[in-house]
Wavefront OBJ file of the C-alpha trace (Angstrom):
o trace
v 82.539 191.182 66.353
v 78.999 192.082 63.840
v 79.541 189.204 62.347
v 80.300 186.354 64.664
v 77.304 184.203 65.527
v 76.090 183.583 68.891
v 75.781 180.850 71.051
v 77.868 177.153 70.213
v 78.959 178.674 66.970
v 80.853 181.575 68.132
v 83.774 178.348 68.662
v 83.950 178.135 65.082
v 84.863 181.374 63.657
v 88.531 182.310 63.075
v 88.465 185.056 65.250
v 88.096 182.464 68.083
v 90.924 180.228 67.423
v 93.573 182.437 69.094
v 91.399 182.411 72.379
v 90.544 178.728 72.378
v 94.251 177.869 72.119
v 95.446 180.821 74.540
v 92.641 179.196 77.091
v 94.130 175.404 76.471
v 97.685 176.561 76.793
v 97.242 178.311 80.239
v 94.772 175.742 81.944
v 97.180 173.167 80.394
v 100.327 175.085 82.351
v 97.902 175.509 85.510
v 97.244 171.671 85.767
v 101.184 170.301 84.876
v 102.884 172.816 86.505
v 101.396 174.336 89.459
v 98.694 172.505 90.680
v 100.465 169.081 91.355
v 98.680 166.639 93.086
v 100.845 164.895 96.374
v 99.787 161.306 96.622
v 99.877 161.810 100.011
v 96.707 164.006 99.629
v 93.172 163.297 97.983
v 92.750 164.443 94.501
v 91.822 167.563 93.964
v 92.971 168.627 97.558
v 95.589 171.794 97.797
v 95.625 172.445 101.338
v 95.047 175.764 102.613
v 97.125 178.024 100.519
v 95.681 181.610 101.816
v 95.692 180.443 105.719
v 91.427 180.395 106.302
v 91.510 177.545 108.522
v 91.561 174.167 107.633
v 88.478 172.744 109.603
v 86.239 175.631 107.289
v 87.990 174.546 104.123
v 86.761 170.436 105.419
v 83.390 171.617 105.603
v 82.923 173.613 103.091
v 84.909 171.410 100.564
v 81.555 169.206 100.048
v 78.935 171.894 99.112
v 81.941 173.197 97.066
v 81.670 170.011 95.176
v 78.517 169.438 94.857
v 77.893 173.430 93.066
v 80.945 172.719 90.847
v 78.796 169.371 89.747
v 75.566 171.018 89.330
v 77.221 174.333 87.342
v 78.781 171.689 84.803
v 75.478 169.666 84.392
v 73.251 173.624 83.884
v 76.333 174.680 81.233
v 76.037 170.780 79.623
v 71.983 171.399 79.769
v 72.569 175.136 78.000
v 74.995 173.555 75.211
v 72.149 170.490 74.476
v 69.331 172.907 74.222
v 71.059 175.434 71.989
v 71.923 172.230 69.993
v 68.258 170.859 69.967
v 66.401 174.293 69.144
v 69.400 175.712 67.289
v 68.714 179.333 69.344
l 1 2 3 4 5 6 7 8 9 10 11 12 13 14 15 16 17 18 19 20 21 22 23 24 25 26 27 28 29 30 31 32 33 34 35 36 37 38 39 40 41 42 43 44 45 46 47 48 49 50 51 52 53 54 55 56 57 58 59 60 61 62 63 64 65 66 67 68 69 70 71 72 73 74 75 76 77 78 79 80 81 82 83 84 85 86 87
C-alpha cells in the first residue's frame, strides 16, 4: 500500500476497486433486503429492534438526526477542501 496516494485519490487505484464494489454490494443488500421500510411507519424508522425503550429511542431520534446531518456536511467539507488545495 507504498504506492497508493492519499486522500480522494486513494478511490482511483486498482487496488481499491474490489473494496468499493464489496462496500456497494453489501449496503446495497442492507437497504433491499433487510432494512424494509413499512408504510405504516416514517421513513427511516425501524422500531426498537434491541428492546431500549421506545420513549428514549423518540427522543433521542432527533439529535440522532441532526449529528448524522452535520457528520455528512464535515466529510462533504473534507472532500471540497482536499479538492480545492489538492492536500
Amino acid at each position: 500500500f507504498e504506492n497508493v496516494p492519499a486522500g480522494l485519490g486513494a478511490l482511483t487505484t486498482e487496488a481499491a476497486l474490489p473494496g468499493i464494489a464489496a462496500l456497494v454490494v453489501f449496503s446495497g443488500f442492507l437497504e433491499l433486503v433487510l432494512w424494509k421500510d413499512d408504510v405504516n411507519k416514517d421513513p427511516g424508522d425501524f422500531g426498537d429492534p434491541l428492546s431500549w425503550g421506545e420513549s428514549s429511542i423518540n427522543v433521542e431520534r432527533a439529535f440522532e438526526l441532526n449529528n448524522g446531518r452535520m457528520a455528512m456536511l464535515a466529510v462533504l467539507g473534507q472532500f471540497a477542501a482536499e479538492l480545492v488545495t489538492g492536500k
